[in-house]
C-alpha positions as CSV (number, residue, x, y, z in Angstrom):
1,X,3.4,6.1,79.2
2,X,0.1,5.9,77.8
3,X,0.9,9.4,75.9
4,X,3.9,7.3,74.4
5,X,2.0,4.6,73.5
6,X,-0.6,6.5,71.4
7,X,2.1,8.5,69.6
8,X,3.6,5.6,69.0
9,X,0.0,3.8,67.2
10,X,-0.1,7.0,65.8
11,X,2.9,6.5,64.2
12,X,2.3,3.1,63.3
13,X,-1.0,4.5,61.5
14,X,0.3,6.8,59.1
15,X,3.1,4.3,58.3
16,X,1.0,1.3,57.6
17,X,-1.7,4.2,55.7
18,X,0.7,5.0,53.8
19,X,2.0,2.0,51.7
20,X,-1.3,1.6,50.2
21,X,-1.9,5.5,49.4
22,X,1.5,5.3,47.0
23,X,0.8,2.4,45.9
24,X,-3.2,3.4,44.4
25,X,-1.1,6.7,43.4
26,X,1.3,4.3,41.6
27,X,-1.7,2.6,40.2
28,X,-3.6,5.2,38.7
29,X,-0.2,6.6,37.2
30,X,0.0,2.9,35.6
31,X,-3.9,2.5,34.7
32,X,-3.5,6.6,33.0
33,X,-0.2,5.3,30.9
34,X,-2.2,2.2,29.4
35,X,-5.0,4.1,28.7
36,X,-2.5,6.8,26.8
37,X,-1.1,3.9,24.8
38,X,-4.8,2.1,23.9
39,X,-5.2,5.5,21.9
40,X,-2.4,6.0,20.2
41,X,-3.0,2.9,19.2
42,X,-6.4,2.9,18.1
43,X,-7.0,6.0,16.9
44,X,-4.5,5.8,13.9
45,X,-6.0,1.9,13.6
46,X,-9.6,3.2,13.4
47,X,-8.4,6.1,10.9
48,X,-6.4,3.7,9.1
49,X,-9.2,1.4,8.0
50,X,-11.8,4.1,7.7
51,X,-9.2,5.4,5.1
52,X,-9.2,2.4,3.4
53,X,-12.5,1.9,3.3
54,X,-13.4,5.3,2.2
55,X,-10.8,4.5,-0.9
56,X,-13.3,2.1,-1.8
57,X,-15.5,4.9,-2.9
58,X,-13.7,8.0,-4.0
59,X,-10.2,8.2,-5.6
60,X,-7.2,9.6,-3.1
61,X,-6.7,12.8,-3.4
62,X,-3.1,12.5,-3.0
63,X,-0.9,9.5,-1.7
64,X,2.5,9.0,0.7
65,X,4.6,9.1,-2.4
66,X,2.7,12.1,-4.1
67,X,2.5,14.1,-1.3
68,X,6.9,12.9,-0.8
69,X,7.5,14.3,-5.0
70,X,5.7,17.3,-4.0
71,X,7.7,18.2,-1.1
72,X,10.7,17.6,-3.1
73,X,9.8,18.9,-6.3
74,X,6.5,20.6,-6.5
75,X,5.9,18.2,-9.5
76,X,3.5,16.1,-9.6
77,X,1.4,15.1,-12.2
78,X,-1.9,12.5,-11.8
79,X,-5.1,12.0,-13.0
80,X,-7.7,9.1,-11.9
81,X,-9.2,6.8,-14.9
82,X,-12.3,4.5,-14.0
83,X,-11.2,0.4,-14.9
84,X,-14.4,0.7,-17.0
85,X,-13.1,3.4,-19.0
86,X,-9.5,1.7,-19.7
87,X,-9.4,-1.2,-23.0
88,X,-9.5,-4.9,-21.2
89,X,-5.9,-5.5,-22.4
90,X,-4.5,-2.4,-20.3
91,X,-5.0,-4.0,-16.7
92,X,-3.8,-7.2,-18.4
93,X,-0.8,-6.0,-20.0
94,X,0.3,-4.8,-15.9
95,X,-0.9,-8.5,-15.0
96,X,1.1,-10.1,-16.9
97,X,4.0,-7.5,-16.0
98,X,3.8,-7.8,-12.4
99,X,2.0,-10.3,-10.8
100,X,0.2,-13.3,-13.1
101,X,-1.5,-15.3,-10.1
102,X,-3.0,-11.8,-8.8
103,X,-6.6,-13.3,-8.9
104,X,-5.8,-16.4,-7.0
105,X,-3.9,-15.0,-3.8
106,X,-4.3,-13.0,-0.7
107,X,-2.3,-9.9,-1.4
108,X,1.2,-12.4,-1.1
109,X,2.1,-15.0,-4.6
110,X,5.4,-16.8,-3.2
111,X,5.4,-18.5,-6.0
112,X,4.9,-16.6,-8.9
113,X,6.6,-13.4,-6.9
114,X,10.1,-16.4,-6.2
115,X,9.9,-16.7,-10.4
116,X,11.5,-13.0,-10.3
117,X,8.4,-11.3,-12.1
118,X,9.1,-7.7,-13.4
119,X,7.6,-6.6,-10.1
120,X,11.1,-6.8,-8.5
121,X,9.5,-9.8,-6.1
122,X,6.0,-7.8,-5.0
123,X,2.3,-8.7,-5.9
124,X,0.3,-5.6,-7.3
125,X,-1.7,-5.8,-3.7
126,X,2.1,-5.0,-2.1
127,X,2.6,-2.6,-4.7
128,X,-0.6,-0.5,-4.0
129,X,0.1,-0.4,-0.6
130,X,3.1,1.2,-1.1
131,X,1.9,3.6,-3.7
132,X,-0.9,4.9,-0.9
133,X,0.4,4.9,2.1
134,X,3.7,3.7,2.4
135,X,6.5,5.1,-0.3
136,X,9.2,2.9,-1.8
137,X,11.9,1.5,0.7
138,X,14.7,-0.8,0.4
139,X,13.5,-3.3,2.8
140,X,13.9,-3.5,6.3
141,X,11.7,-5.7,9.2
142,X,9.5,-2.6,10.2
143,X,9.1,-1.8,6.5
144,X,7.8,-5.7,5.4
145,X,6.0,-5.5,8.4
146,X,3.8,-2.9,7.7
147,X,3.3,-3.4,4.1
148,X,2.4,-6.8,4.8
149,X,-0.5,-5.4,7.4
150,X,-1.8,-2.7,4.9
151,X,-1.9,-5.3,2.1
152,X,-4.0,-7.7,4.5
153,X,-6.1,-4.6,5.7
154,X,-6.4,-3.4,1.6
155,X,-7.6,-7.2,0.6
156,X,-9.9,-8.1,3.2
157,X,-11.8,-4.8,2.9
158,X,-11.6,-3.6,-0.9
159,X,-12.3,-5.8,-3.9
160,X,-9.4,-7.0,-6.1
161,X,-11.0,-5.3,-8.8
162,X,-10.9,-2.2,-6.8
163,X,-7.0,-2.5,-5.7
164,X,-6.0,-3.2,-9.4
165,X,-8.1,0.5,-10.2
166,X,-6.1,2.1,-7.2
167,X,-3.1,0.7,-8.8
168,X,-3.4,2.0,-12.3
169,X,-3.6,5.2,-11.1
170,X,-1.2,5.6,-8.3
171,X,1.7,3.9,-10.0
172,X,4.7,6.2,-9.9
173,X,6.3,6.9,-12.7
174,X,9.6,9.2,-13.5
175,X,9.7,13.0,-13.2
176,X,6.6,13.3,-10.5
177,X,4.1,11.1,-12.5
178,X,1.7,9.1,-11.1
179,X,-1.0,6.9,-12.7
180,X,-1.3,5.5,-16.4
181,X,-3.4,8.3,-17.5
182,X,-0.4,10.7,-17.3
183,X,2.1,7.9,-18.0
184,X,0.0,7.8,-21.2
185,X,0.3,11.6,-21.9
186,X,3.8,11.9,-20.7
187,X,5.2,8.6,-23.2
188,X,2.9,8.7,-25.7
189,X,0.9,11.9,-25.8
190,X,-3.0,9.9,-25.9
191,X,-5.2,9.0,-23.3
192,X,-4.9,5.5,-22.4
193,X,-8.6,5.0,-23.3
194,X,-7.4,4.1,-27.0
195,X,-4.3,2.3,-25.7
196,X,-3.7,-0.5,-27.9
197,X,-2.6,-3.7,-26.8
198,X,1.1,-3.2,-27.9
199,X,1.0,0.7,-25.9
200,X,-0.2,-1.1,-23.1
201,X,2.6,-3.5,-23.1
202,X,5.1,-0.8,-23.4
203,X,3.2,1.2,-20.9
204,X,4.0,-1.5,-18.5
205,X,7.2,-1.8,-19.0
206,X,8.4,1.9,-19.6
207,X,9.0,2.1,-15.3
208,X,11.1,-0.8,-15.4
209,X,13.1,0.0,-18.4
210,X,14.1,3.4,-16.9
211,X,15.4,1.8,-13.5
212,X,17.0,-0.7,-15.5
213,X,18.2,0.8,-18.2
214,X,16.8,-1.6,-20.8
215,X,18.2,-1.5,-24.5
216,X,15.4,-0.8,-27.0
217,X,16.1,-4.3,-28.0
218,X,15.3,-5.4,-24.4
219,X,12.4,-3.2,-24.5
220,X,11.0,-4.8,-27.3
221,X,11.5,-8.2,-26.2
222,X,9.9,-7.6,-22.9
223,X,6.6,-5.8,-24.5
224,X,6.3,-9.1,-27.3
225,X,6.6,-11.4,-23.6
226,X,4.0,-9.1,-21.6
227,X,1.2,-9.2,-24.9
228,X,1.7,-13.0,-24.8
229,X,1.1,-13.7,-21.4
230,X,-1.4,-11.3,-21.1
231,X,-3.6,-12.9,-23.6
232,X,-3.0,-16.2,-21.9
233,X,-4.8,-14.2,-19.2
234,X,-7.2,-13.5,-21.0
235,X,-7.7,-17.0,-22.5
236,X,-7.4,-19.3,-19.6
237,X,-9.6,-17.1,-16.8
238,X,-6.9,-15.9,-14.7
239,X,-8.1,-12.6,-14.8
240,X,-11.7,-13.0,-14.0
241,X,-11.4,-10.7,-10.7
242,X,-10.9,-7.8,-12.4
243,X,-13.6,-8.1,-15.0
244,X,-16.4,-5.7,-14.9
Protein backbone atom coordinates (compact mmCIF):
# COMPACT_ATOMS: atom_id res chain seq x y z
CA UNK A 1 0.00 0.00 0.00
CA UNK A 2 2.38 2.51 1.00
CA UNK A 3 4.53 1.45 -2.26
CA UNK A 4 1.23 2.40 -4.15
CA UNK A 5 0.83 5.40 -2.57
CA UNK A 6 4.30 6.83 -3.37
CA UNK A 7 4.11 5.75 -7.03
CA UNK A 8 1.14 7.24 -7.13
CA UNK A 9 2.65 11.04 -5.60
CA UNK A 10 5.21 10.17 -7.86
CA UNK A 11 3.00 10.27 -10.54
CA UNK A 12 1.16 13.12 -9.45
CA UNK A 13 4.67 14.99 -9.38
CA UNK A 14 5.79 14.72 -12.75
CA UNK A 15 2.17 15.53 -13.92
CA UNK A 16 1.70 18.63 -11.98
CA UNK A 17 5.90 19.40 -12.96
CA UNK A 18 5.16 19.21 -16.01
CA UNK A 19 2.40 21.81 -17.04
CA UNK A 20 4.68 24.52 -16.09
CA UNK A 21 7.98 23.11 -17.89
CA UNK A 22 5.83 23.33 -21.42
CA UNK A 23 4.46 26.11 -20.67
CA UNK A 24 8.18 28.32 -19.82
CA UNK A 25 9.19 26.16 -23.08
CA UNK A 26 6.18 27.74 -24.79
CA UNK A 27 7.24 30.99 -23.31
CA UNK A 28 10.60 31.36 -24.43
CA UNK A 29 9.47 30.01 -27.98
CA UNK A 30 6.97 33.26 -27.75
CA UNK A 31 9.59 35.79 -26.01
CA UNK A 32 12.40 34.33 -29.09
CA UNK A 33 9.58 35.14 -31.95
CA UNK A 34 9.06 38.84 -30.60
CA UNK A 35 12.44 39.43 -30.30
CA UNK A 36 12.85 38.05 -34.20
CA UNK A 37 10.11 40.54 -35.23
CA UNK A 38 11.62 43.84 -33.00
CA UNK A 39 14.59 43.30 -35.57
CA UNK A 40 13.25 42.99 -38.56
CA UNK A 41 11.61 45.76 -37.70
CA UNK A 42 14.23 47.98 -36.57
CA UNK A 43 16.98 47.27 -38.30
CA UNK A 44 15.60 48.30 -41.80
CA UNK A 45 13.98 51.45 -39.55
CA UNK A 46 17.44 52.39 -38.23
CA UNK A 47 18.97 51.83 -41.89
CA UNK A 48 16.18 53.65 -43.32
CA UNK A 49 16.69 57.01 -41.52
CA UNK A 50 20.51 56.66 -41.33
CA UNK A 51 19.96 56.65 -45.20
CA UNK A 52 18.10 59.56 -45.21
CA UNK A 53 20.05 61.30 -43.18
CA UNK A 54 23.30 60.47 -44.89
CA UNK A 55 21.41 61.97 -48.22
CA UNK A 56 21.55 65.05 -46.46
CA UNK A 57 25.26 65.09 -47.15
CA UNK A 58 26.31 63.22 -50.18
CA UNK A 59 24.32 62.67 -53.43
CA UNK A 60 22.76 58.90 -53.87
CA UNK A 61 24.67 56.99 -55.71
CA UNK A 62 21.91 55.34 -57.33
CA UNK A 63 18.09 55.29 -56.42
CA UNK A 64 15.01 52.46 -56.48
CA UNK A 65 14.12 53.60 -59.93
CA UNK A 66 17.77 53.85 -61.26
CA UNK A 67 18.85 50.79 -60.00
CA UNK A 68 14.85 49.28 -61.68
CA UNK A 69 16.11 51.07 -65.59
CA UNK A 70 19.30 49.37 -65.05
CA UNK A 71 18.05 45.99 -64.54
CA UNK A 72 15.80 46.45 -67.43
CA UNK A 73 17.94 48.27 -69.72
CA UNK A 74 21.42 48.81 -68.68
CA UNK A 75 20.57 52.59 -69.48
CA UNK A 76 20.86 54.96 -67.31
CA UNK A 77 21.98 58.18 -67.58
CA UNK A 78 22.43 60.87 -64.37
CA UNK A 79 24.56 63.35 -63.14
CA UNK A 80 24.19 65.39 -59.73
CA UNK A 81 24.06 69.51 -60.03
CA UNK A 82 24.48 71.56 -56.71
CA UNK A 83 21.02 74.10 -56.24
CA UNK A 84 23.80 76.77 -56.09
CA UNK A 85 25.09 75.92 -59.33
CA UNK A 86 21.44 75.87 -61.15
CA UNK A 87 19.92 79.84 -62.39
CA UNK A 88 17.07 80.77 -59.51
CA UNK A 89 14.33 80.38 -62.21
CA UNK A 90 15.20 76.56 -62.82
CA UNK A 91 13.89 75.22 -59.30
CA UNK A 92 11.11 77.75 -59.86
CA UNK A 93 10.10 76.81 -63.18
CA UNK A 94 9.45 72.84 -61.39
CA UNK A 95 7.65 74.90 -58.52
CA UNK A 96 5.42 76.28 -60.42
CA UNK A 97 5.02 72.93 -62.51
CA UNK A 98 4.37 70.73 -59.62
CA UNK A 99 3.68 71.85 -56.53
CA UNK A 100 3.23 75.93 -55.85
CA UNK A 101 2.50 75.81 -51.91
CA UNK A 102 5.81 73.55 -51.61
CA UNK A 103 7.28 76.05 -48.95
CA UNK A 104 4.32 76.22 -46.85
CA UNK A 105 3.44 72.43 -46.19
CA UNK A 106 4.67 69.26 -44.59
CA UNK A 107 5.47 67.06 -47.53
CA UNK A 108 1.28 66.86 -48.25
CA UNK A 109 -0.62 70.29 -50.16
CA UNK A 110 -4.41 68.97 -50.32
CA UNK A 111 -5.19 71.93 -51.64
CA UNK A 112 -3.00 72.98 -54.16
CA UNK A 113 -2.33 69.10 -55.03
CA UNK A 114 -6.92 68.80 -55.32
CA UNK A 115 -6.36 71.98 -58.02
CA UNK A 116 -4.88 69.04 -60.43
CA UNK A 117 -1.32 70.63 -60.65
CA UNK A 118 0.93 69.10 -63.43
CA UNK A 119 2.24 66.81 -60.64
CA UNK A 120 -0.59 64.33 -61.45
CA UNK A 121 -1.98 65.10 -57.61
CA UNK A 122 1.72 64.75 -55.61
CA UNK A 123 3.77 67.43 -53.80
CA UNK A 124 7.55 67.42 -54.91
CA UNK A 125 8.25 65.99 -51.19
CA UNK A 126 5.90 62.76 -52.53
CA UNK A 127 7.68 62.89 -55.60
CA UNK A 128 11.27 62.58 -54.22
CA UNK A 129 10.30 59.90 -52.18
CA UNK A 130 9.41 58.00 -54.85
CA UNK A 131 12.27 58.90 -57.07
CA UNK A 132 14.78 57.46 -54.04
CA UNK A 133 13.32 54.82 -52.64
CA UNK A 134 10.15 53.90 -53.83
CA UNK A 135 9.64 53.74 -57.87
CA UNK A 136 6.44 54.89 -59.58
CA UNK A 137 3.19 52.78 -58.78
CA UNK A 138 -0.34 53.20 -59.61
CA UNK A 139 -1.62 53.49 -56.26
CA UNK A 140 -2.59 51.08 -53.83
CA UNK A 141 -3.06 51.28 -49.62
CA UNK A 142 0.49 49.74 -48.96
CA UNK A 143 1.94 51.96 -51.64
CA UNK A 144 0.29 55.58 -50.11
CA UNK A 145 1.19 54.20 -47.08
CA UNK A 146 4.69 54.06 -47.38
CA UNK A 147 5.23 57.00 -49.47
CA UNK A 148 3.42 58.98 -47.07
CA UNK A 149 5.97 57.67 -44.11
CA UNK A 150 9.16 58.32 -46.29
CA UNK A 151 7.86 61.78 -47.13
CA UNK A 152 7.31 62.43 -43.25
CA UNK A 153 10.71 60.75 -42.44
CA UNK A 154 12.41 62.97 -45.72
CA UNK A 155 10.75 66.38 -44.18
CA UNK A 156 11.36 66.12 -40.67
CA UNK A 157 15.02 65.15 -41.11
CA UNK A 158 16.27 67.03 -44.41
CA UNK A 159 15.73 70.71 -45.24
CA UNK A 160 13.18 71.68 -48.01
CA UNK A 161 15.94 73.12 -49.70
CA UNK A 162 17.75 69.92 -49.60
CA UNK A 163 14.60 67.67 -50.88
CA UNK A 164 13.98 70.17 -53.87
CA UNK A 165 18.16 69.43 -54.73
CA UNK A 166 17.40 65.65 -54.41
CA UNK A 167 14.60 66.22 -56.65
CA UNK A 168 16.22 67.99 -59.51
CA UNK A 169 18.46 65.40 -59.87
CA UNK A 170 16.60 62.17 -59.45
CA UNK A 171 13.69 63.15 -61.57
CA UNK A 172 13.15 60.47 -64.13
CA UNK A 173 12.96 61.18 -67.38
CA UNK A 174 12.43 59.01 -70.74
CA UNK A 175 14.95 56.49 -72.09
CA UNK A 176 16.89 55.83 -68.60
CA UNK A 177 17.38 59.61 -67.69
CA UNK A 178 17.49 60.81 -64.45
CA UNK A 179 18.08 64.42 -63.16
CA UNK A 180 17.87 67.86 -65.02
CA UNK A 181 21.52 67.87 -65.80
CA UNK A 182 21.01 65.01 -68.40
CA UNK A 183 17.39 66.05 -69.14
CA UNK A 184 19.33 69.25 -70.21
CA UNK A 185 21.84 67.35 -72.41
CA UNK A 186 19.48 64.80 -73.66
CA UNK A 187 16.60 67.90 -74.87
CA UNK A 188 18.61 70.53 -75.35
CA UNK A 189 22.30 69.62 -75.64
CA UNK A 190 23.61 72.53 -72.69
CA UNK A 191 24.10 72.22 -69.24
CA UNK A 192 21.34 73.54 -67.28
CA UNK A 193 23.69 76.04 -65.61
CA UNK A 194 22.88 78.53 -68.55
CA UNK A 195 19.20 77.36 -68.69
CA UNK A 196 17.17 80.28 -69.44
CA UNK A 197 14.05 80.89 -67.93
CA UNK A 198 11.98 79.79 -71.02
CA UNK A 199 14.42 76.21 -71.14
CA UNK A 200 13.61 75.80 -67.72
CA UNK A 201 9.92 76.00 -68.36
CA UNK A 202 10.18 73.60 -71.14
CA UNK A 203 12.42 71.51 -69.11
CA UNK A 204 9.64 71.05 -66.69
CA UNK A 205 7.25 70.26 -68.74
CA UNK A 206 9.11 68.02 -71.41
CA UNK A 207 8.13 64.62 -68.75
CA UNK A 208 4.63 65.54 -68.81
CA UNK A 209 4.28 66.18 -72.43
CA UNK A 210 5.73 62.84 -73.34
CA UNK A 211 3.16 60.84 -70.94
CA UNK A 212 0.59 62.98 -72.28
CA UNK A 213 1.25 63.40 -75.57
CA UNK A 214 0.98 67.21 -75.55
CA UNK A 215 0.68 69.05 -79.06
CA UNK A 216 3.47 71.61 -79.53
CA UNK A 217 0.76 74.06 -79.24
CA UNK A 218 -0.05 72.55 -75.70
CA UNK A 219 3.53 72.57 -75.02
CA UNK A 220 3.81 76.06 -75.58
CA UNK A 221 0.97 77.10 -73.73
CA UNK A 222 1.88 75.13 -70.67
CA UNK A 223 5.74 76.59 -70.66
CA UNK A 224 4.11 80.59 -71.15
CA UNK A 225 1.69 79.30 -67.76
CA UNK A 226 4.80 77.74 -65.81
CA UNK A 227 7.21 81.22 -66.53
CA UNK A 228 4.18 83.18 -65.09
CA UNK A 229 3.61 81.50 -62.15
CA UNK A 230 7.01 80.94 -61.46
CA UNK A 231 7.80 84.56 -61.35
CA UNK A 232 4.86 85.08 -59.09
CA UNK A 233 7.01 82.86 -56.91
CA UNK A 234 9.52 84.71 -57.17
CA UNK A 235 7.62 87.95 -56.53
CA UNK A 236 5.38 87.23 -53.74
CA UNK A 237 8.04 85.01 -51.34
CA UNK A 238 6.57 81.66 -51.90
CA UNK A 239 9.79 80.31 -52.67
CA UNK A 240 11.85 81.52 -49.83
CA UNK A 241 12.73 77.84 -48.64
CA UNK A 242 14.68 77.07 -51.33
CA UNK A 243 16.80 80.14 -51.48
CA UNK A 244 20.40 79.96 -50.76
Amino acid sequence: MAKQSSTRSKSDHQATSGKPGSDSRWERVRRLVVRIFAWMVTIPFITFIATVGLFGLINPPITTPMALQYIKSRAVSQQSVALDLLPRHLPLAFMAAEDSEYCHHWGFDLVSLSKSDVGGGASISQQTARNLFLGQSSGGTLFRLLESFVTGALELILSKRRIMELYLNTRQYHGGVFGVAAAARQHFDTDPIEFSEEESALLAVQFHSVEKEWSDAQIQQRMVAILESARQLAKDGRASCIEG
